[in-house]
N, CA, C and O atoms as a printed pandas DataFrame, in Angstrom:
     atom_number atom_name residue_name chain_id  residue_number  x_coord  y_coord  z_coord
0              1         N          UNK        A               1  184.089   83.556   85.881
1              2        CA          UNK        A               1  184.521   84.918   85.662
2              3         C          UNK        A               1  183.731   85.492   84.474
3              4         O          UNK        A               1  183.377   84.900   83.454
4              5         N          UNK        A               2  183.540   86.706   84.808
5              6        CA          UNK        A               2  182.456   87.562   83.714
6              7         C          UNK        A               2  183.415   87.996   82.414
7              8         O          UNK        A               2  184.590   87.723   82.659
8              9         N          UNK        A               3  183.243   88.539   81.226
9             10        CA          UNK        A               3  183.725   89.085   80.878
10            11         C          UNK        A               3  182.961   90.244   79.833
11            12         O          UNK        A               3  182.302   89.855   78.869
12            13         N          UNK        A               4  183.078   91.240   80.047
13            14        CA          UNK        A               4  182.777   92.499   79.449
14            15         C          UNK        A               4  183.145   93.214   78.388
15            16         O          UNK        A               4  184.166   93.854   78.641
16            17         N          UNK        A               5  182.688   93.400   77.152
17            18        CA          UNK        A               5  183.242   93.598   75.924
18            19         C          UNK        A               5  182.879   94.952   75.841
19            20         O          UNK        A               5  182.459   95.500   76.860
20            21         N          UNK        A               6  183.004   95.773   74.463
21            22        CA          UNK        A               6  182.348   96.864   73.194
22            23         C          UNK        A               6  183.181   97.256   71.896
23            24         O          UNK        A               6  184.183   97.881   71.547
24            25         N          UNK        A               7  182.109   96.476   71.396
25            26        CA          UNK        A               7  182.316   96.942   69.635
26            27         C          UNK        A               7  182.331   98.750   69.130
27            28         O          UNK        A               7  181.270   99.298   68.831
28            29         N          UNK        A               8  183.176   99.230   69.111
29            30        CA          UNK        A               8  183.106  100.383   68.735
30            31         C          UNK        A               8  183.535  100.537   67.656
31            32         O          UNK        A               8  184.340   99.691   67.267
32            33         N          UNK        A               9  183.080  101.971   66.498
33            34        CA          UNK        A               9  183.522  102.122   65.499
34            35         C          UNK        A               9  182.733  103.223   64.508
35            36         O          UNK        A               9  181.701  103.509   65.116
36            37         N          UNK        A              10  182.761  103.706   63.683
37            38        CA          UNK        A              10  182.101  104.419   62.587
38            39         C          UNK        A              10  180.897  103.933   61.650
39            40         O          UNK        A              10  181.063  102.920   60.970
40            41         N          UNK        A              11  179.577  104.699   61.597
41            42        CA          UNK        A              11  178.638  104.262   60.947
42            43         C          UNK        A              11  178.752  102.843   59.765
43            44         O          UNK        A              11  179.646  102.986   58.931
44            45         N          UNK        A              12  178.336  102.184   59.712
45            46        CA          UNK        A              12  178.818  101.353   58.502
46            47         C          UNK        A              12  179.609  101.076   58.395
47            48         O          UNK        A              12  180.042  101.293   57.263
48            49         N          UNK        A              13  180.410  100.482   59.198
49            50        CA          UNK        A              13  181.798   99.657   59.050
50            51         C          UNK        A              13  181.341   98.320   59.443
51            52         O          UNK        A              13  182.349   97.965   60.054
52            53         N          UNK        A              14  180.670   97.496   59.510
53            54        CA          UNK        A              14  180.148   96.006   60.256
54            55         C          UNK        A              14  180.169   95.886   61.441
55            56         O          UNK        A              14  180.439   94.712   61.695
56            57         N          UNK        A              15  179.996   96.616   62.563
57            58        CA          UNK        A              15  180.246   96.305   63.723
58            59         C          UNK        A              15  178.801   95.420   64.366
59            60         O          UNK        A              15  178.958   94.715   65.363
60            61         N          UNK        A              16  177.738   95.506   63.859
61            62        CA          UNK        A              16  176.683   94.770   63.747
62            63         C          UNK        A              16  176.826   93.002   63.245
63            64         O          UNK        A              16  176.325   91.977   63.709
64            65         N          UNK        A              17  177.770   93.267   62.073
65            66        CA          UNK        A              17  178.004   91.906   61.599
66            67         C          UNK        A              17  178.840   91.142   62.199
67            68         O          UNK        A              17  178.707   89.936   62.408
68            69         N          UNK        A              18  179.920   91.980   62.557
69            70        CA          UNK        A              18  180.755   91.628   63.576
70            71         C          UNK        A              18  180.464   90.652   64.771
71            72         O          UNK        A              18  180.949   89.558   65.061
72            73         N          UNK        A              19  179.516   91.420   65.354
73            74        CA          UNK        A              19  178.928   90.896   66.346
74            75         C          UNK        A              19  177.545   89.589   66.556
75            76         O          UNK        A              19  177.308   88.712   67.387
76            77         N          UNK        A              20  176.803   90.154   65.129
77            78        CA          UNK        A              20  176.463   88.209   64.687
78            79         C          UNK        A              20  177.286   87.398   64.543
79            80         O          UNK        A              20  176.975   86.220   64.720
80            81         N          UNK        A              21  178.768   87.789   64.130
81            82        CA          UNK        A              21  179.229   86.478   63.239
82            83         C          UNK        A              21  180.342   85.774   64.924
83            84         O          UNK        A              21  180.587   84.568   64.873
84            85         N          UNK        A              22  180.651   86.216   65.651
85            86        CA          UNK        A              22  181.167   86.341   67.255
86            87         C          UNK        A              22  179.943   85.389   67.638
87            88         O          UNK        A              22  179.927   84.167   67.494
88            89         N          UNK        A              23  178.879   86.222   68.177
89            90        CA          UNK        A              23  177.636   85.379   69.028
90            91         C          UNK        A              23  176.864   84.541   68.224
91            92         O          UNK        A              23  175.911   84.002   68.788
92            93         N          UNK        A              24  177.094   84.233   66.713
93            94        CA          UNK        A              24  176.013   83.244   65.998
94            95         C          UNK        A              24  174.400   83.480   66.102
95            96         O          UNK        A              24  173.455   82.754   65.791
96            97         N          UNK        A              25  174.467   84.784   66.663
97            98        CA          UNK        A              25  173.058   85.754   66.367
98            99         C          UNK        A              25  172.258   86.319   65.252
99           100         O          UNK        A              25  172.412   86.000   64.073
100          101         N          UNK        A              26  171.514   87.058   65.634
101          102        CA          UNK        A              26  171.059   88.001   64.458
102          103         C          UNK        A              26  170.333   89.372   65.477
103          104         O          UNK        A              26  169.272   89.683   66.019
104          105         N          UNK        A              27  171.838   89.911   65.255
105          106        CA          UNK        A              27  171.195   91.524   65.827
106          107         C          UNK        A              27  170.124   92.293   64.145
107          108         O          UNK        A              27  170.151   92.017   62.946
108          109         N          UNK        A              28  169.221   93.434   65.104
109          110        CA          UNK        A              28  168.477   94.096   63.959
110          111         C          UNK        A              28  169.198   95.067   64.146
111          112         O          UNK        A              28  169.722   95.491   65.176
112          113         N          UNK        A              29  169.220   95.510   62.845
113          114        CA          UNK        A              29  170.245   96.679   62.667
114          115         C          UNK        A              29  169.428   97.794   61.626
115          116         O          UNK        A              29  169.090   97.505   60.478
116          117         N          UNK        A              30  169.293   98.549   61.998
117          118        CA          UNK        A              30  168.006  100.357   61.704
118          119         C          UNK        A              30  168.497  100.353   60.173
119          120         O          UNK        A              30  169.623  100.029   59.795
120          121         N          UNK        A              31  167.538  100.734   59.451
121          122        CA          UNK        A              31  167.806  100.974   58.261
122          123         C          UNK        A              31  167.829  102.395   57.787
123          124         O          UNK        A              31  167.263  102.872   56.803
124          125         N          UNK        A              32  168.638  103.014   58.727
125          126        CA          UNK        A              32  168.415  104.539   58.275
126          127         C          UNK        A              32  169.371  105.081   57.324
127          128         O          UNK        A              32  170.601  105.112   57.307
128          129         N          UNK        A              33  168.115  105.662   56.231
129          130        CA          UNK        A              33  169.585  106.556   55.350
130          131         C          UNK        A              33  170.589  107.575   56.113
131          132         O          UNK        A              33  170.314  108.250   57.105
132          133         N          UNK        A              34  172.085  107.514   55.262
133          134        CA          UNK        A              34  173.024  108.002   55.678
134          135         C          UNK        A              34  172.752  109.209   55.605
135          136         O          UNK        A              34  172.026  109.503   54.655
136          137         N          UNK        A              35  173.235  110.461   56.610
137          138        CA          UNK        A              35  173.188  111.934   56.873
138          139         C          UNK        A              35  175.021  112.426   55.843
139          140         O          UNK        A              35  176.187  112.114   55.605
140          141         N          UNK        A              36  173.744  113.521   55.602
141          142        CA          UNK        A              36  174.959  114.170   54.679
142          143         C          UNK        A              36  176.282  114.413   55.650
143          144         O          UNK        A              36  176.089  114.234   56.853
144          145         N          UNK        A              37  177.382  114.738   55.297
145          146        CA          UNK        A              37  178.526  115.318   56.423
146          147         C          UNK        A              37  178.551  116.583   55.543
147          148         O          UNK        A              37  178.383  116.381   54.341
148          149         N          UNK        A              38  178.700  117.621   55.873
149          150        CA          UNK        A              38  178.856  119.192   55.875
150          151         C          UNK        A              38  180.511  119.446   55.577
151          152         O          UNK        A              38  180.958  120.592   55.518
């Protein structure tokens, strides 16, 4: 049986780390500076 996930969530909350520390990976994760909010 398959099973089908998604990490969802807000800029910078770990959902990247999250998901190395789950699969024992190393996702690349963008180094972009943060956008102002208005």
């Amino acid at each position: 049986m398959a099973l089908t996930a998604g990490i969802v969530g807000l800029p910078n909350v770990g959902k990247s780390t999250l998901f190395n520390a789950i699969t024992k990976s190393s996702a690349v994760t963008p180094q972009n500076p943060p956008s102002p909010i208005d």
